[in-house]
N, C-alpha and C positions, 0 to 999 in steps of 0.2 A: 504494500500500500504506500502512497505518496506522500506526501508532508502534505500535498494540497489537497489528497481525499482524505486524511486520516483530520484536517484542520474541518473540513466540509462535513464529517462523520461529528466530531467533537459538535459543531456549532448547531448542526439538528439535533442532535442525543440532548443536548445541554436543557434545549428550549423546553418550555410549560406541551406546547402544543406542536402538531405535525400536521403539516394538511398533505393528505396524502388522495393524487387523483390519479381516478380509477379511467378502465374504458369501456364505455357497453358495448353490445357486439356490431353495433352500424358506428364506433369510431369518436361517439361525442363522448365528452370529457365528462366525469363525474368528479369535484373534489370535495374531500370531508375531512373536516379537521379531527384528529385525534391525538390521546397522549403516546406519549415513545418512552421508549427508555434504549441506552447503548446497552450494546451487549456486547463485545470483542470487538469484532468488526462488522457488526451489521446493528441495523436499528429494530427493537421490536415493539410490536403493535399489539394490543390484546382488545379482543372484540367480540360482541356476539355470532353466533355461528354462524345464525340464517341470515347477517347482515349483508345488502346488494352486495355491499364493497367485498364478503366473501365470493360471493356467488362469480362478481365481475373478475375479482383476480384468479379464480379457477377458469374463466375461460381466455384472459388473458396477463399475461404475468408483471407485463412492462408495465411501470408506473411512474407517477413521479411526484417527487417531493418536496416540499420547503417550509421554512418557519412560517408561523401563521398564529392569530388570537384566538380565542375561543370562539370567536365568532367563523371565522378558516380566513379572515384578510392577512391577504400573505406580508411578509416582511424581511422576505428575501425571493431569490431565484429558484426559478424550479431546478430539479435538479434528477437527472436519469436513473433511472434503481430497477430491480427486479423485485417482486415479491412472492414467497412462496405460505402455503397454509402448511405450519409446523406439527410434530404430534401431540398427542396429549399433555405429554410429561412438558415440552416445552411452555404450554398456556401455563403451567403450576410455575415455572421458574420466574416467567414474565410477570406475573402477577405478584409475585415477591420483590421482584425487581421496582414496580409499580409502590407498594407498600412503601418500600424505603425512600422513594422519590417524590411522590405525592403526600409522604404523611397522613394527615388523621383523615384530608379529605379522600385519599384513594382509597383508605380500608376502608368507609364506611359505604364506598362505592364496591368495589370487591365482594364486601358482605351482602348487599343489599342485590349483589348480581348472583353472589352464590344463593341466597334465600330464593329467589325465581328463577333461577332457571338450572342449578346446581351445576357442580365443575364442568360438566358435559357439555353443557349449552353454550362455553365460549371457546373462541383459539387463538392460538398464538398464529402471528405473523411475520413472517420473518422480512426483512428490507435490507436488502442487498446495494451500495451503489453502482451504477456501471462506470466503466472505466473512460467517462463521458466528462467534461469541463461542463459547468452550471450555464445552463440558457441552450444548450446545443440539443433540444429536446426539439422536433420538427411537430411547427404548432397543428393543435387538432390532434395532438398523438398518431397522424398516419405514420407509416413507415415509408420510405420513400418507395415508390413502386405501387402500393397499397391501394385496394380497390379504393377507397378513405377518402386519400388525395385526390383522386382522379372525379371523385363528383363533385 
């Protein structure tokens, strides 16, 4: 990893929020703000199972990411990433991760998500960067080539 992605990793890991956008399958943008935590070298997400943002990155993986409010207005550049749905044991690690980062207001979130919907019902997410400079994301998320671009 580079001084400029390990600095890029540090300054998303750091922040309250992550807005992280998703792509449905005709190519429009979905973004949604949520919390992160670092983990080594990737960013992780913990979330409800049946949420779209699951659904969209199982059908595709690319995403992209930047500092953002609780409200998702962003406060930096997007920035290229992969995301993958992690396994079980991962959502428990994430969520302790969560614990120590968010404090009293993430356990009582955690809690109140384990009360409805118990361990089962969230995942871990894993946020990978690619090996892409921030803004080099081709807008609309097509791929160059991509049926996407071309309407």
């Amino acid at each position: 990893m580079t001084d400029s992605a390990a600095a890029t990793l540090d300054r998303l890991g750091s922040g309250k929020y992550l807005l992280v956008t998703t792509y449905r399958k005709d190519g429009r943008t979905v973004p949604t703000p949520v919390w992160t935590v670092r983990d080594g070298d990737t960013l992780g997400v913990w979330t409800v199972a049946t949420s779209g943002k699951v659904k969209r990155i199982r059908n595709r993986a690319d995403v992209l990411v930047a500092p953002c409010d609780v409200r998702g207005n962003r406060s930096g550049e997007d920035v290229p990433a992969r995301a993958e749905i992690g396994p079980g044991e991962l959502a428990g690690h994430y969520r302790e991760l969560l614990k120590r980062k968010y404090g009293l207001m993430g356990r009582l979130t955690l809690l109140g998500s384990r009360l409805r919907r118990g361990n089962e019902g969230t995942v871990a997410i894993r946020v990978t960067l690619a090996d892409a400079t921030p803004g080099d994301a081709t807008p609309g998320g097509a791929e160059p080539g991509d049926p996407a671009e071309q309407a």
